[in-house]
N, C-alpha and C positions, 0 to 999 in steps of 0.2 A: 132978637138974639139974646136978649138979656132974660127972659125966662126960660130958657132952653139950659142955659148954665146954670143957674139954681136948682133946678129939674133934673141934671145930669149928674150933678156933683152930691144931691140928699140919695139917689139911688145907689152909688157906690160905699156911702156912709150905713146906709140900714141896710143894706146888702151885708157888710164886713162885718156890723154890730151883732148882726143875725148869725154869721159864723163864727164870730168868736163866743157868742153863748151858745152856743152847739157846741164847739171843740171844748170848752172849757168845761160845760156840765158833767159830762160822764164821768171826768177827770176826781170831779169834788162829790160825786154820789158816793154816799155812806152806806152802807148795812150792818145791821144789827146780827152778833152772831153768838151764839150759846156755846161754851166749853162746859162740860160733864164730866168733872172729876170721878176718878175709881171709887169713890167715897158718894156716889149721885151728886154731888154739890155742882147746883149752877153758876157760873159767871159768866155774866153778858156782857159784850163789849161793841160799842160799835167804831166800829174803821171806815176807810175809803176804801172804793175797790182796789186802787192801786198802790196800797201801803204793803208791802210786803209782811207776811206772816211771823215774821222774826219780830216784829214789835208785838204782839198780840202773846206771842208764846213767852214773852220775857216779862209780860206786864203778869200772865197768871202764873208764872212763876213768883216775881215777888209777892202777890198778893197771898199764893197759899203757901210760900216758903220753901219749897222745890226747888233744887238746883236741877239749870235747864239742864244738865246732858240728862238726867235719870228722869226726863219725862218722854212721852213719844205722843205725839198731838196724828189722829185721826182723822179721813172726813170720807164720808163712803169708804171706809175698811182700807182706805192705801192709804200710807204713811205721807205727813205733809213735810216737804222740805222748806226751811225759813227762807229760801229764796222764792216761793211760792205768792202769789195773789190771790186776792179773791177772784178778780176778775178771769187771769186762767184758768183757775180750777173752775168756773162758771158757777160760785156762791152765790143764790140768794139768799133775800134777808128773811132774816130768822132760821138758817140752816147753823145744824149741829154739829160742834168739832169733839171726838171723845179724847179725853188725856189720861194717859195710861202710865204707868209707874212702871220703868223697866224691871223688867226680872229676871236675872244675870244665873244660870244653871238653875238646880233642884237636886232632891236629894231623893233616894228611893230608900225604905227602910227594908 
């Protein structure tokens, strides 16, 4: 009986091991992502899938001095909401987000 309890009790342990680095990996995957200012300028950053986009757009903002409301961040042509992930919008790594400088009317001469 005495080996049937060692043998029952290491199966439940690398069992749970095994799913807590399953459930936790996804969690900690990073990707690397490109912003392309209206200027071509690249800034690469990389996050976790599940960081929300509002850190990323506040990080190139202070780096290129942009106050966020006058930027508008891109990725496949529809506009990113800071409540957005990588992970929803289905980012891989090394996909490009464009940042655009709003531009509030125009003038016709």
């Amino acid at each position: 009986m005495e080996k049937n309890d060692p043998s029952t009790s290491e199966t439940p342990k690398s069992e749970s091991a095994a799913a807590a680095t399953s459930e936790t990996k996804p969690e900690t995957e990073h990707i690397n992502l490109k912003v392309v200012g209206a200027d071509n300028q690249d800034i690469f950053f990389k996050i976790k899938n599940t960081t929300r986009l509002e850190k990323l757009m506040q990080a190139y903002c202070d780096r290129t001095g942009c106050a966020l409301s006058s930027v508008r961040f891109l990725f496949d042509g529809q506009r990113l909401a800071p409540t957005n992930t990588p992970k929803e919008l289905e980012m891989e790594d090394g996909d490009t987000i464009d940042a655009m400088v709003e531009q509030i009317g125009g003038c016709l001469f």
